[in-house]
C-alpha beads as a LAMMPS data file, in Angstrom:
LAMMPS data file: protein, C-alpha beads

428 atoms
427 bonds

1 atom types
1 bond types

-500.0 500.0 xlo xhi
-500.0 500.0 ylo yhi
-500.0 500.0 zlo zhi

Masses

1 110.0

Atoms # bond

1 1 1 284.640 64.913 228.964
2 1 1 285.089 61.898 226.394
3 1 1 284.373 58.472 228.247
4 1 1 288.171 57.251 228.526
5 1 1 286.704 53.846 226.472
6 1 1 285.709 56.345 223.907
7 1 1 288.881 57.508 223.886
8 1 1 290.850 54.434 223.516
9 1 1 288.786 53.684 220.582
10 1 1 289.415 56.503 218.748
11 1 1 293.191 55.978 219.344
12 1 1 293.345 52.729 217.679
13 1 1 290.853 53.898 215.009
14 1 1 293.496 56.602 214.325
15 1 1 296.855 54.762 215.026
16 1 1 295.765 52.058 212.220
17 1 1 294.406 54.717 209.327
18 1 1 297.525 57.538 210.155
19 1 1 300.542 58.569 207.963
20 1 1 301.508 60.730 209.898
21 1 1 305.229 62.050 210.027
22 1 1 307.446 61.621 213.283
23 1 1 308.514 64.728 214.837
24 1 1 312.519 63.698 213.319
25 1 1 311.145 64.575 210.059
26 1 1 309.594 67.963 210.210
27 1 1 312.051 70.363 208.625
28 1 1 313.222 73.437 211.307
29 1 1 310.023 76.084 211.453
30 1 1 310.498 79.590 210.577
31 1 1 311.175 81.854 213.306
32 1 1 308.922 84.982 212.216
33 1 1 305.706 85.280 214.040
34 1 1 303.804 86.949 211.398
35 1 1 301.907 85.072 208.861
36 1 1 298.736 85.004 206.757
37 1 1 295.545 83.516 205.911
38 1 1 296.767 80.942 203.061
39 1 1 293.793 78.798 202.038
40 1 1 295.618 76.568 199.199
41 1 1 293.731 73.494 199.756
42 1 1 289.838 74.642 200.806
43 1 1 289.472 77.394 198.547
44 1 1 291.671 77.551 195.863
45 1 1 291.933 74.057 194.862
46 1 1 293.975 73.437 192.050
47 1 1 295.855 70.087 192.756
48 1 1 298.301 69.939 189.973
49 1 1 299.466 73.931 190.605
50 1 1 299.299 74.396 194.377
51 1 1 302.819 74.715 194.799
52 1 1 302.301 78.285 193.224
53 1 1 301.216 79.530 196.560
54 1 1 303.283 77.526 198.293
55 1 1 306.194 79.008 197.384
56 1 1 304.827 82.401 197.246
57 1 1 304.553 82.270 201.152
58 1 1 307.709 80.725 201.349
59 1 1 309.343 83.716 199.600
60 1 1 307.205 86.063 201.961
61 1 1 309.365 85.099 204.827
62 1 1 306.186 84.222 206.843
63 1 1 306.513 81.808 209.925
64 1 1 302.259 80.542 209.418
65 1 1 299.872 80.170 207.172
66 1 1 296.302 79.215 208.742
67 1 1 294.518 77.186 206.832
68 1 1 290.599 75.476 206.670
69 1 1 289.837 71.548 206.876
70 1 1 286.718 71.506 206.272
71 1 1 284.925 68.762 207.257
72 1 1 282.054 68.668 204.889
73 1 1 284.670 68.387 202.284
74 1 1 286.629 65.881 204.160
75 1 1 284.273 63.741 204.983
76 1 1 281.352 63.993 203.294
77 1 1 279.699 60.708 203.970
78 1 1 280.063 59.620 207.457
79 1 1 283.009 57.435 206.934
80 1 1 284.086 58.419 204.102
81 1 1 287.326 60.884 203.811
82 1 1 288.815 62.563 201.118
83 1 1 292.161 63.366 202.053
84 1 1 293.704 64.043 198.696
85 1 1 294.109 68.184 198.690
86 1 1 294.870 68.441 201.987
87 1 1 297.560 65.784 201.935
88 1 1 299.158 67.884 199.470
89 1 1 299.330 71.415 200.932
90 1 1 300.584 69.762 204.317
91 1 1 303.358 68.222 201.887
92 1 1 304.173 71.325 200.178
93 1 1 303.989 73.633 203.343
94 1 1 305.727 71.806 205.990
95 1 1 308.411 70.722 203.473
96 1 1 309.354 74.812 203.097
97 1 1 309.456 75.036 206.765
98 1 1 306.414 76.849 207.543
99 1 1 304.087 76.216 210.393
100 1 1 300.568 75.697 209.650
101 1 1 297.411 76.279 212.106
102 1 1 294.633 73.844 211.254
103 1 1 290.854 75.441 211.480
104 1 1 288.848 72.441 212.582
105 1 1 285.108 72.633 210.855
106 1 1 282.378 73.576 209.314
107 1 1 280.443 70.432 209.511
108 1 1 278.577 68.399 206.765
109 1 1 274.578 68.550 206.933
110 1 1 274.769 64.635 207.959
111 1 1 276.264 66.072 211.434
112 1 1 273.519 68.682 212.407
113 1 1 270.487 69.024 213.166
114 1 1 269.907 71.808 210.673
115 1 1 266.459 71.317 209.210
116 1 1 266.885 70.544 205.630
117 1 1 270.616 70.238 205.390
118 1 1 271.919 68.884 202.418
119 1 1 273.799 65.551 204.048
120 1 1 277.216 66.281 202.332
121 1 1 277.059 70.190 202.052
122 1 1 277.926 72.876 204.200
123 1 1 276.270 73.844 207.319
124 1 1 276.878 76.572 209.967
125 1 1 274.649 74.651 212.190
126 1 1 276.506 73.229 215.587
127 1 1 277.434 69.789 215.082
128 1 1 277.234 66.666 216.826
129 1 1 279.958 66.873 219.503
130 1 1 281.023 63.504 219.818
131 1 1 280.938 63.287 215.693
132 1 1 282.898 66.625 215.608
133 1 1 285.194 64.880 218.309
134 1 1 285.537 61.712 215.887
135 1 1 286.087 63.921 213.225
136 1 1 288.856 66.041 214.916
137 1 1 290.801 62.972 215.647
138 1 1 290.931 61.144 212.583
139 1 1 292.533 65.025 211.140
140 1 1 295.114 65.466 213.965
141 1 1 296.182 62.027 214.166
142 1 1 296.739 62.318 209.760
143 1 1 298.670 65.186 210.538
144 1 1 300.291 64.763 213.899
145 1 1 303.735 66.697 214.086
146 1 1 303.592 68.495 211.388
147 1 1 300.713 70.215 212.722
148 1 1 300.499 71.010 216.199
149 1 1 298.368 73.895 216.131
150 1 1 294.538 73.710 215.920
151 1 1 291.600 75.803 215.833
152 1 1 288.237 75.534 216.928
153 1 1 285.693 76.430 214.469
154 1 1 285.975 79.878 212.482
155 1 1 284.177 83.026 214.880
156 1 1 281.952 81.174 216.371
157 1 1 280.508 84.691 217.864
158 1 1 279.647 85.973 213.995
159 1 1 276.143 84.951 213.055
160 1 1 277.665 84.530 209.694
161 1 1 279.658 81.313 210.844
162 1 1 277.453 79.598 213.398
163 1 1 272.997 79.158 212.876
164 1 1 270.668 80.248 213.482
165 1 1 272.201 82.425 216.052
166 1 1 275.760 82.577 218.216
167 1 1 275.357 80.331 221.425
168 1 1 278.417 80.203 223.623
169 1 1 277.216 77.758 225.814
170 1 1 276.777 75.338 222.738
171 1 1 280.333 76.508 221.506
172 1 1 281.962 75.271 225.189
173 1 1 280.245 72.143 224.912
174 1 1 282.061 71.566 221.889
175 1 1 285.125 72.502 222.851
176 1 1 284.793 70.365 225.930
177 1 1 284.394 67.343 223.875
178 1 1 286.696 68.226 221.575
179 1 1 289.546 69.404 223.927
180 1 1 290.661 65.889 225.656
181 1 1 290.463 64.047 222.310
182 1 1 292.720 66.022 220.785
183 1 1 295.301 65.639 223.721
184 1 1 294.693 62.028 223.543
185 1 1 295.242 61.244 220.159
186 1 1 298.419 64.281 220.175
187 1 1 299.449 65.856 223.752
188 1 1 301.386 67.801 222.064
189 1 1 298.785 69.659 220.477
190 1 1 297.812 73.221 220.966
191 1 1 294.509 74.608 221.111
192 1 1 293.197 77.799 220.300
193 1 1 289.461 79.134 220.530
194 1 1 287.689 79.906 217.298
195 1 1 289.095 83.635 216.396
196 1 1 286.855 85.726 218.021
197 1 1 285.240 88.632 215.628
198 1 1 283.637 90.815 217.001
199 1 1 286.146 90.826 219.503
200 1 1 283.741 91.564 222.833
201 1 1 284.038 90.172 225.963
202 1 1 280.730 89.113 226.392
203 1 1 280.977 85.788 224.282
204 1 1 283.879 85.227 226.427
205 1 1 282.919 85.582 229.629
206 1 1 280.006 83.344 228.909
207 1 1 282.338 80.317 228.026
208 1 1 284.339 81.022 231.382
209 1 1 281.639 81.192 233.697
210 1 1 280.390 77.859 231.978
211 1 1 283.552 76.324 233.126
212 1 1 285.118 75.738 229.618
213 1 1 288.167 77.862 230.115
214 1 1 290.388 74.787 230.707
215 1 1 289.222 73.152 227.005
216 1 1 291.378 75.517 224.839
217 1 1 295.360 77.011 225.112
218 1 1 295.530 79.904 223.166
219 1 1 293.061 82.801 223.312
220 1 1 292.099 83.620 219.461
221 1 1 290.666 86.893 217.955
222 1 1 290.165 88.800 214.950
223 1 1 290.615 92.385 215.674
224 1 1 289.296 93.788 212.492
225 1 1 288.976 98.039 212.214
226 1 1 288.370 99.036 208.645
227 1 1 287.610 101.458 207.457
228 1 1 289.213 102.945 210.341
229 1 1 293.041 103.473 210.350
230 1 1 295.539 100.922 213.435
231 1 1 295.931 104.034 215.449
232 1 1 292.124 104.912 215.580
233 1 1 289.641 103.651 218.412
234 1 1 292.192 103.332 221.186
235 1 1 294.350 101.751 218.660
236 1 1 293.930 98.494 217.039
237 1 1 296.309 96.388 219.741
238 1 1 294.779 97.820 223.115
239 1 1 291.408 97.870 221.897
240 1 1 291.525 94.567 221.549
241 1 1 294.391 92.835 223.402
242 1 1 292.952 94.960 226.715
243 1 1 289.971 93.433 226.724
244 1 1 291.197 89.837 226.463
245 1 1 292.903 90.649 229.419
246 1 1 290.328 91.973 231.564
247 1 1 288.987 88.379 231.241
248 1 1 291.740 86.639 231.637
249 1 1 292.630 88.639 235.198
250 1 1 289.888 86.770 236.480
251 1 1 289.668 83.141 234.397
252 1 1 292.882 83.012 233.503
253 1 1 296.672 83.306 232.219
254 1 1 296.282 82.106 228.051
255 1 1 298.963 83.298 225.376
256 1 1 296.737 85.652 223.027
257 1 1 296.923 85.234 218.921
258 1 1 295.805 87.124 215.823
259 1 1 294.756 85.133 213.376
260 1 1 293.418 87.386 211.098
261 1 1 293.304 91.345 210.713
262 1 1 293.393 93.321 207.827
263 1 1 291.722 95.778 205.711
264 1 1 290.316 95.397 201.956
265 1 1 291.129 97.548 199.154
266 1 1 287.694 97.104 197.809
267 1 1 284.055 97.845 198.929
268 1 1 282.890 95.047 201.507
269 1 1 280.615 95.048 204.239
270 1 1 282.620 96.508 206.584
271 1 1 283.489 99.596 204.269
272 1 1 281.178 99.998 201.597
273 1 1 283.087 103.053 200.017
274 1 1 286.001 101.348 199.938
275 1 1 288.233 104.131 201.055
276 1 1 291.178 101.856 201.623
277 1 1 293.714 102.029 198.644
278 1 1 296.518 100.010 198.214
279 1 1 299.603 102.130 199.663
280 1 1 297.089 102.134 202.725
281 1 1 296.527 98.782 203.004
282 1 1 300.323 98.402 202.558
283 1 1 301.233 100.979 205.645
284 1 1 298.288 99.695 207.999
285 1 1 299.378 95.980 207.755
286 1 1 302.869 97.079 209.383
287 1 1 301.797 99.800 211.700
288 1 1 298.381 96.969 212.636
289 1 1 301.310 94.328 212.764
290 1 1 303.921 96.327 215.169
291 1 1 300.786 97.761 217.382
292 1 1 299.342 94.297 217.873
293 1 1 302.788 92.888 218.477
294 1 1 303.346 95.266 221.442
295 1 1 299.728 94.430 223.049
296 1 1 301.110 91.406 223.662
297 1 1 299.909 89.476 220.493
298 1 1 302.511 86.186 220.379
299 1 1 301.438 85.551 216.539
300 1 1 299.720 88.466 213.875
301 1 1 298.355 86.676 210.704
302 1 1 297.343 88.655 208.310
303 1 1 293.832 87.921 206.024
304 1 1 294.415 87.229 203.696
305 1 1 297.378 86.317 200.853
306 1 1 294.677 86.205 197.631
307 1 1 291.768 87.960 196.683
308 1 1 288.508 86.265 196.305
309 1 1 285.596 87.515 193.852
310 1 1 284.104 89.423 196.815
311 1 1 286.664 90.838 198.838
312 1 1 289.981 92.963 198.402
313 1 1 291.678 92.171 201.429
314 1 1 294.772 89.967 199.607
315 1 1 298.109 90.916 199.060
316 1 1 297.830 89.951 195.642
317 1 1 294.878 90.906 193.715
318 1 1 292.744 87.855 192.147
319 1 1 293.620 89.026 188.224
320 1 1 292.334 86.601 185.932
321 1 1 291.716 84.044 187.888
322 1 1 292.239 81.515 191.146
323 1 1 295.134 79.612 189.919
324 1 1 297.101 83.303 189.184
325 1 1 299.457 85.005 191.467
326 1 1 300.868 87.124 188.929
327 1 1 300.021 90.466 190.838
328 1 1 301.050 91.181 194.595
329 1 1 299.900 94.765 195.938
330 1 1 302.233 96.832 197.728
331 1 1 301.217 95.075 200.715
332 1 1 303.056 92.172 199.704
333 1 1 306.493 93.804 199.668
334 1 1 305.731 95.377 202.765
335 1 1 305.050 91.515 204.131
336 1 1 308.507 90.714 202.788
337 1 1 309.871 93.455 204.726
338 1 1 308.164 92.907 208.136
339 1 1 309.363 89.197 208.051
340 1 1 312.817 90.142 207.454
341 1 1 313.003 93.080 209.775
342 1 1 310.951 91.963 212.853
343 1 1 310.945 88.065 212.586
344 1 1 312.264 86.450 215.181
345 1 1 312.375 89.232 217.468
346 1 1 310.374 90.560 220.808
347 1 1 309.068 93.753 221.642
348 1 1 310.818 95.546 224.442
349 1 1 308.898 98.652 224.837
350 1 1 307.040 101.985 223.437
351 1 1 310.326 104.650 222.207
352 1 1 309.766 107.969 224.509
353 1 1 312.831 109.726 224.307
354 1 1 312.311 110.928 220.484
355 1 1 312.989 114.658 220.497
356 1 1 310.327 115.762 217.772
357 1 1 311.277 118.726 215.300
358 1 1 308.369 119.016 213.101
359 1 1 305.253 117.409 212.473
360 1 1 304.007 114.280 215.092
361 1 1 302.479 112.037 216.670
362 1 1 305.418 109.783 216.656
363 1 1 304.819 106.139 216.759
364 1 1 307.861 104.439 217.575
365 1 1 308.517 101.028 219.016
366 1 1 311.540 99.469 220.045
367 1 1 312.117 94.988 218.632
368 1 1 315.146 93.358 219.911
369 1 1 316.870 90.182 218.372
370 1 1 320.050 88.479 219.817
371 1 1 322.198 91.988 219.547
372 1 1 320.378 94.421 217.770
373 1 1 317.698 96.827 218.119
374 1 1 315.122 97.422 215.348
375 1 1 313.069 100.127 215.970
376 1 1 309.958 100.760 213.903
377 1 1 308.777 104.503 213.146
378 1 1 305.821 106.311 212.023
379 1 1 303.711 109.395 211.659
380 1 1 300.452 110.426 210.444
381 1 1 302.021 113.513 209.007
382 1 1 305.152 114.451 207.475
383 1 1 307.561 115.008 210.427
384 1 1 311.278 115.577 210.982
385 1 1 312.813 113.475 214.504
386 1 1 316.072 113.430 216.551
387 1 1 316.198 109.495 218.072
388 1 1 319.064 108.970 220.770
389 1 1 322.272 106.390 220.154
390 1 1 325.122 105.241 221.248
391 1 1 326.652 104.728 217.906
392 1 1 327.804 106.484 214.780
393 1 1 325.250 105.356 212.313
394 1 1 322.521 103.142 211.786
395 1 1 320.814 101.095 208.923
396 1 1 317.494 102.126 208.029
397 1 1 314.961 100.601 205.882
398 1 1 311.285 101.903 204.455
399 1 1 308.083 100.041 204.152
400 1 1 309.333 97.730 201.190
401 1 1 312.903 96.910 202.367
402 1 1 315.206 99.529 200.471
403 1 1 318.421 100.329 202.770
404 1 1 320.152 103.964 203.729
405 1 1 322.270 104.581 206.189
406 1 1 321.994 107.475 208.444
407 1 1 325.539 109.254 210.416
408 1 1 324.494 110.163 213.993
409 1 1 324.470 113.986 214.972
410 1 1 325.471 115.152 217.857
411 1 1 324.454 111.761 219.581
412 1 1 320.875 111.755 217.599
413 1 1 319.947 110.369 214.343
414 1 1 318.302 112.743 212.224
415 1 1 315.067 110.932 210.712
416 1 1 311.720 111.766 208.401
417 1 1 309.099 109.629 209.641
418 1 1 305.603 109.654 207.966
419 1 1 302.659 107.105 206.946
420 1 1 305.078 104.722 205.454
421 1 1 306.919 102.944 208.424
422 1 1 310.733 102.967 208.422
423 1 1 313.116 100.391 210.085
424 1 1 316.173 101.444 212.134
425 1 1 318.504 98.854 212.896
426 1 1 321.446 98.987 215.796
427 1 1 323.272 96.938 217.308
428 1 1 322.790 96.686 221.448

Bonds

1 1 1 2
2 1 2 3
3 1 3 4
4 1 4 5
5 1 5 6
6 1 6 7
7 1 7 8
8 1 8 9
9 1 9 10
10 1 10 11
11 1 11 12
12 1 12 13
13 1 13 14
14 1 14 15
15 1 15 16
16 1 16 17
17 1 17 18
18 1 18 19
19 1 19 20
20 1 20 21
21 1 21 22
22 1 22 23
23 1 23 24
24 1 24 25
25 1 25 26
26 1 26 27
27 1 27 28
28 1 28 29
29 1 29 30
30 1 30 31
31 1 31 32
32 1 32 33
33 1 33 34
34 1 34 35
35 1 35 36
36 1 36 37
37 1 37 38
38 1 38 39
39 1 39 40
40 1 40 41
41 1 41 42
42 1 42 43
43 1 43 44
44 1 44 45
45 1 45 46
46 1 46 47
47 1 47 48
48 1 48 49
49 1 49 50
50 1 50 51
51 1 51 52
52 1 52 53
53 1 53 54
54 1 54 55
55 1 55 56
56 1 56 57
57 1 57 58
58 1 58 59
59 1 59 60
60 1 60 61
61 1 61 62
62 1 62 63
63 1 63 64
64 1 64 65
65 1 65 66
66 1 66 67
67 1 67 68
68 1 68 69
69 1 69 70
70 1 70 71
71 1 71 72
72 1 72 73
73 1 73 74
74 1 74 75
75 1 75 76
76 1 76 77
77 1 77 78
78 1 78 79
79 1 79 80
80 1 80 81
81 1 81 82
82 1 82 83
83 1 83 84
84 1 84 85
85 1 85 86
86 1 86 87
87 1 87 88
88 1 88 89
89 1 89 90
90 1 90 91
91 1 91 92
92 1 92 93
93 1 93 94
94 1 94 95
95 1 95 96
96 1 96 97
97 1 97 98
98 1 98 99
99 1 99 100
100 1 100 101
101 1 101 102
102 1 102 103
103 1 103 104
104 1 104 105
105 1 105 106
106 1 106 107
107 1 107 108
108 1 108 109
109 1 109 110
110 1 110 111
111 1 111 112
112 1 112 113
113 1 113 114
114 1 114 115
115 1 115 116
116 1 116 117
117 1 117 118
118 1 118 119
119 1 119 120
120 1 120 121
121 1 121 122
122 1 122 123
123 1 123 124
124 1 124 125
125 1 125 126
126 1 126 127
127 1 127 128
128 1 128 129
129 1 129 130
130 1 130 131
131 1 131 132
132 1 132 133
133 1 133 134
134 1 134 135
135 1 135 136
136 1 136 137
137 1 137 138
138 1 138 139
139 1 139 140
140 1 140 141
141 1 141 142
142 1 142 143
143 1 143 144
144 1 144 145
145 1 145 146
146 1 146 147
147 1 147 148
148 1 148 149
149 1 149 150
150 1 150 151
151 1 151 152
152 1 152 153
153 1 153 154
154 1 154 155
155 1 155 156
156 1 156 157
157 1 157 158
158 1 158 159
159 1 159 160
160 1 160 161
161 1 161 162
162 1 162 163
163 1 163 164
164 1 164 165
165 1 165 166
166 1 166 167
167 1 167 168
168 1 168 169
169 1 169 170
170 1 170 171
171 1 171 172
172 1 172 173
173 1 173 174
174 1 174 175
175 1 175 176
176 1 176 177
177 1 177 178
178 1 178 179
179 1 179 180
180 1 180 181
181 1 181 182
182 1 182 183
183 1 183 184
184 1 184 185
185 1 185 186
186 1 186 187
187 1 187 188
188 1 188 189
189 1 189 190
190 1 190 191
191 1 191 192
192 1 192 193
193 1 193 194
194 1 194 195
195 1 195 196
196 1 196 197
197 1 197 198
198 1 198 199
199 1 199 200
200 1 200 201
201 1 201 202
202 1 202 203
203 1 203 204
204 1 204 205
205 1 205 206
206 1 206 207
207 1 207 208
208 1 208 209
209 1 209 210
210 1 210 211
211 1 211 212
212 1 212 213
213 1 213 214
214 1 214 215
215 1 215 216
216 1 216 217
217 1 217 218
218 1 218 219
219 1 219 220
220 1 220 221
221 1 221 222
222 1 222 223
223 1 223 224
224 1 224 225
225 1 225 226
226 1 226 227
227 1 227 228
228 1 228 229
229 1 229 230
230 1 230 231
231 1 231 232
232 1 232 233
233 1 233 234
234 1 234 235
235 1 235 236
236 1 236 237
237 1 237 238
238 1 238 239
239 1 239 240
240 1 240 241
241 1 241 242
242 1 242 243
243 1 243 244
244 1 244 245
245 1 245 246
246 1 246 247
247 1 247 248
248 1 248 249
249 1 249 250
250 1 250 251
251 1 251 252
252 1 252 253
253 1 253 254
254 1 254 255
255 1 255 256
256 1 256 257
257 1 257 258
258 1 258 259
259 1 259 260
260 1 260 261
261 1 261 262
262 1 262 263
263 1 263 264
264 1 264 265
265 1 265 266
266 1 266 267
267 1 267 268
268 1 268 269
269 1 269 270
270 1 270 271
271 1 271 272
272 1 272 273
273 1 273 274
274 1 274 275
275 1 275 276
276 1 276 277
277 1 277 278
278 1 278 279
279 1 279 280
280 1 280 281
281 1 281 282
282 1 282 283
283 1 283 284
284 1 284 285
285 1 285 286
286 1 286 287
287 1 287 288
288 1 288 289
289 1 289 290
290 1 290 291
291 1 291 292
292 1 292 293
293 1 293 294
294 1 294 295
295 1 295 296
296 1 296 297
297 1 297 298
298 1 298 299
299 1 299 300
300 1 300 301
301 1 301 302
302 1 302 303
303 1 303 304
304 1 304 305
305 1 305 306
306 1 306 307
307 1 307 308
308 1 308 309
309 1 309 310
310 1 310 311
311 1 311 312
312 1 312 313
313 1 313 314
314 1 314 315
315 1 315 316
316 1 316 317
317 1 317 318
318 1 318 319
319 1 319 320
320 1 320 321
321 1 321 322
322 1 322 323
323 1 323 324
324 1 324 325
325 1 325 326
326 1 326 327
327 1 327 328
328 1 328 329
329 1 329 330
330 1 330 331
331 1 331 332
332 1 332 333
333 1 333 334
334 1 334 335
335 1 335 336
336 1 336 337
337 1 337 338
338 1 338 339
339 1 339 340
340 1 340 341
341 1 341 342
342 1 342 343
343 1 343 344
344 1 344 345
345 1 345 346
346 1 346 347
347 1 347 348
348 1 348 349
349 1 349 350
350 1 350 351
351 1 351 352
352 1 352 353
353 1 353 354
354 1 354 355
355 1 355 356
356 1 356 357
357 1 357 358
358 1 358 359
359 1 359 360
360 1 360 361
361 1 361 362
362 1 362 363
363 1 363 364
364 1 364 365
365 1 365 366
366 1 366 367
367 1 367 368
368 1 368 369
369 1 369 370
370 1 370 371
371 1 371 372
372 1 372 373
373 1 373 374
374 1 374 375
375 1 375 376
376 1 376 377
377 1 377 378
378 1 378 379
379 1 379 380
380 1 380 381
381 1 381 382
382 1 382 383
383 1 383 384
384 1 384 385
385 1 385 386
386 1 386 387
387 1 387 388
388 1 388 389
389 1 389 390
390 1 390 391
391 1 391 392
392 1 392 393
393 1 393 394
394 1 394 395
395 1 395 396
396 1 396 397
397 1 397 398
398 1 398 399
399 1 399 400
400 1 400 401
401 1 401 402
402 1 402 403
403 1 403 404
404 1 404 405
405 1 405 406
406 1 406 407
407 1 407 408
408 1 408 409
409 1 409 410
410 1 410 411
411 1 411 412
412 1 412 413
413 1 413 414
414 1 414 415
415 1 415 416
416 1 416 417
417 1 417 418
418 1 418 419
419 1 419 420
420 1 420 421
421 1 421 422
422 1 422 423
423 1 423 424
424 1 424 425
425 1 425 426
426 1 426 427
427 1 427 428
């Protein structure tokens, strides 16, 4: 742990060089627990237009946005911070009510050992942990707050994101250095391990048995399936969410997060064919969504809200260029729909008292909010259902939010579920 001198320092390093808002100030946070990879300020860029994308999430409904401070763009000489960008999307974002979680990294070369870095450019080598420490302090104390959610690294597990090769052990040291500051400089600060992808136990179980559990609140991962479909595999949510807790029955209670999942309408790496289209895309979102909601998922963000020149995976395509956000998929209306139908609400439990007609498997699972039940429904095939009620009718929605209402029969309500979820609401 940080020398409590070491500490102190940093807080009146911080406390001097901070804007940061009081907690009477932040505007009243969404209530839906779905939101999406957003990257205004680290990837996009644009100063003078990034309110584009801010209010396109706004008008998404979403509760988060997750978002990357670098620090090789931050501070690129040791000392030196650039603030500018990331000032702004904080401004724009918190102002519209939405709750952001910070990803703290990837270093600068100047911080690693990584033989031939470039001082001020990007390196997936592990940094210095008391600099990364330093580092993570000066950025939470900036944004204290307004941010109270913070991530630790990006999958630290994928050799993509951490050189020359994923070491856990290294990771935990880092978060062990990292850990107290933060709660030092912001105890009201949350945690979460960098999103775990692949998401095997292995990595895991190495940073418990180090004794590193304690250095992080909320368990992280990044249950990605494509090219498979959410039901495939065990199904997206207990695939994944299972194995988090067959770690966690031994190390330890932590609230489990998705921080990104999602599937790309284009070839990638993960599906070279590319045999995702987009009214797929749009249907696995909500059925990956509602599956890793009733795992026992407390957040789902999806990845990610804009195409890049190399993947497909955003809800709106890139068009011409970075700056445009001219074309959503049919994802995006399907986002819409799954912040205004299941926002705000908690899963009660799996529906298995549907009397199937026709057709089937029937995927059906019950959301409550104050006094009303919203039920979500699917089917891999056409299929005709009878689904119990109390009441004489019900309000149903499809995939993109268009309303019908549906008379009770004989105590049932007659319904046609297939790929496309629908939305039944009721009151309780």
């Amino acid at each position: 742990m940080f020398p409590k001198l070491r500490i102190l320092l940093l807080l009146v390093i911080v406390c001097t060089s901070s804007w940061s808002t009081s907690a009477a100030q932040i505007p009243m946070p969404r209530q839906s627990e779905f939101g999406v990879n957003s990257h205004i300020a680290s990837r996009y860029g644009n100063y003078d237009v990034m309110y584009w994308p801010a209010d396109v999430i706004a008008g998404s409904g979403a509760g988060w946005i997750r978002e990357d401070f670098h620090w090789f763009w931050i501070e690129p000489e040791h000392g030196r911070f650039q603030w500018d960008y990331y000032d702004r999307m904080v401004d724009l974002v918190t102002a519209r009510g939405i709750n952001i979680i910070g990803v703290l990294g990837h270093p600068p070369g100047w911080a690693t050992a990584e033989p031939g870095a470039v001082p001020s450019a990007l390196s997936f080598y592990a940094p210095d942990p008391q600099a990364f420490a330093e580092f993570a302090a000066q950025v939470v104390a900036r944004y204290r707050y307004r941010i109270v959610h913070w991530e630790i690294w990006n999958e630290p597990d994928n050799p993509q994101f951490w050189h020359p090769t994923p070491d856990p052990v290294t990771y935990a040291r880092l978060l062990s250095q990292v850990y107290p500051t933060i709660k030092a400089v912001a105890p009201e600060s949350n945690v979460l391990i960098g999103g775990l992808n692949p998401f095997s136990t292995s990595y895991l179980e190495t940073i418990a048995r180090v004794n590193a559990w304690w250095a992080f609140d909320i368990l992280n991962i990044h249950p990605y399936v494509d090219p498979a479909r959410p039901e495939e595999n065990g199904e997206i949510g207990l695939a994944a969410i299972s194995r988090m807790q067959t770690v966690m029955s031994w190390a330890g209670a932590k609230p489990i997060w998705v921080t990104e999942f999602g599937w790309s309408t284009r070839p990638g790496e993960r599906d070279p064919l590319g045999t995702t289209n987009e009214e797929d895309q749009a249907n696995y979102m909500v059925r990956g969504a509602v599956l890793l909601r009733a795992a026992g998922s407390e957040r789902v963000l999806w990845y990610s809200l804009k195409d890049e020149v190399h993947n497909g995976y955003g809800m709106l395509r890139f068009a011409s260029n970075y700056d445009d956000y001219s074309q959503p998929r049919p994802s995006f209306s399907a986002f819409v729909t799954l912040n205004q139908k299941l926002g705000g609400t908690a899963f009660e439990r799996r529906l298995d008292e549907i009397t199937v007609k026709s057709g089937g498997p029937i995927h059906a699972y019950r959301f409550v909010r104050d006094h009303e039940t919203i039920d979500v429904i699917w089917s891999l095939t056409p299929s005709v259902i009878l689904l119990p009620t109390s009441h004489a009718r019900a309000d149903v929605y499809n995939r993109d939010g268009n309303r019908w209402m549906v008379l009770a029969e004989q105590g049932a309500l007659r319904l046609y579920p297939d790929e496309r979820p629908i939305y039944v609401r009721q009151g309780r």
